[in-house]
C-alpha positions in Angstrom: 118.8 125.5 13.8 120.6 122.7 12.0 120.3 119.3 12.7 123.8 119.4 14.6 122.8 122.0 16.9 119.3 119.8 17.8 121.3 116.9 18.3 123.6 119.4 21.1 120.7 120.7 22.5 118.9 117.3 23.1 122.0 115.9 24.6 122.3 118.9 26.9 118.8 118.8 27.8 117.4 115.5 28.0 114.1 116.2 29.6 113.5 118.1 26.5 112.9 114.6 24.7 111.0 112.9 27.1 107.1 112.2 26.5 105.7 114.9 29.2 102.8 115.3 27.4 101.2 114.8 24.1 102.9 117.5 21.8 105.5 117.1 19.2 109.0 117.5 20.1 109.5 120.6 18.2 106.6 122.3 20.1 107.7 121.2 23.5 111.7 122.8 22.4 112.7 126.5 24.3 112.6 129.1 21.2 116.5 129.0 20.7 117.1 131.0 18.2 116.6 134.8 17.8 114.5 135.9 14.6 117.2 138.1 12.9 116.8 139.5 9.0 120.6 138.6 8.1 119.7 141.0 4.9 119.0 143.8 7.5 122.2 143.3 9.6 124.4 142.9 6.6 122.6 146.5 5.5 123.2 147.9 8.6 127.3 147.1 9.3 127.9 147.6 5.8 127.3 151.3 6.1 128.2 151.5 9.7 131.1 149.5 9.6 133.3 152.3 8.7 133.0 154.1 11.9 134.0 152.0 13.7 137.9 152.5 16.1 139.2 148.8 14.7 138.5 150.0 11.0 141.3 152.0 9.3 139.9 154.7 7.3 139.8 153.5 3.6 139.6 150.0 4.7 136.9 148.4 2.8 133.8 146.0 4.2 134.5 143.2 2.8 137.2 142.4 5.3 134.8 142.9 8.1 131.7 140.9 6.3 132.7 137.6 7.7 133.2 138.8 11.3 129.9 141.1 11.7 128.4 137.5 10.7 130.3 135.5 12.7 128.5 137.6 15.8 125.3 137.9 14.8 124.7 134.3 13.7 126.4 133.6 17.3 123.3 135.7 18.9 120.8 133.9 16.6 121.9 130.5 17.7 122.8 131.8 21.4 120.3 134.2 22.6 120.2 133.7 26.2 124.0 133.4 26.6 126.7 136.1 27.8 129.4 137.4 25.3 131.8 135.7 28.0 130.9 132.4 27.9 130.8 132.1 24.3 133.8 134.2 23.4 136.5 131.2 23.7 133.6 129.2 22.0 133.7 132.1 18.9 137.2 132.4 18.8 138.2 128.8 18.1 135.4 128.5 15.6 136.5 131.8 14.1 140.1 130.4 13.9 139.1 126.5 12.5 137.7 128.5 9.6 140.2 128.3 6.5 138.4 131.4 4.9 139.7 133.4 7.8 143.3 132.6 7.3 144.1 136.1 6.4 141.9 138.0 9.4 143.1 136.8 12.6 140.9 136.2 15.7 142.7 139.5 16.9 141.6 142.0 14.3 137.9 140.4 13.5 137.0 140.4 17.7 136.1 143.7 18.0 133.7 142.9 14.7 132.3 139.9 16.0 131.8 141.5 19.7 129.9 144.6 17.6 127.6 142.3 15.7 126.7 140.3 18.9 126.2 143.4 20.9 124.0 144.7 18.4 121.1 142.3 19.3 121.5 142.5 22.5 120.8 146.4 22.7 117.7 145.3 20.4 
């Protein structure tokens, strides 16, 4: 979790902060984040990837890298959530990202969705 996402959390859930009882804040926190190996997803979509409807046949991984990721780091940092309340959420993120100029929202979706679904079924 990076500093940003603490600072969201706490203002989202103030009682989090408060002094209910002698513990450190960290160990009074929800777990918020799913353990995922990013080596072992990256493993895993880069030989499954090609199976997939949205892929063309000969198109190659490294187009898709960036959107499995974008999913299952979305899981990791949202693992109680639905894919509908944080798609709008992944989308605009997706498109803020000047890396992803040349991959449009429309085309890496289906990717991202994968990724995120992934852990669920876990």
């Amino acid at each position: 979790m990076t500093i940003v996402e603490f600072a969201q959390y706490v203002l989202e859930h103030p009682e989090s902060v408060e002094a209910t009882d002698a513990l450190p804040i960290t160990q009074r926190l929800p777990a918020l984040a799913v353990e995922i190996d990013p080596a072992a997803e990256e493993a895993y979509w880069a030989t499954h990837y090609a199976a997939q409807p949205y892929v063309a046949p000969g198109e190659d991984y490294s187009r898709f890298r960036a959107a499995y990721r974008h999913g299952w780091m979305a899981r990791m940092r949202r693992p109680d959530a639905c894919w509908i309340d944080v798609a709008q959420e992944l989308k605009a993120s997706w498109e803020a990202d000047p890396a992803n100029f040349d991959f449009p929202w429309s085309r890496a979706r289906p990717a991202v969705r994968d990724a995120w679904d992934r852990l669920v079924r876990r």
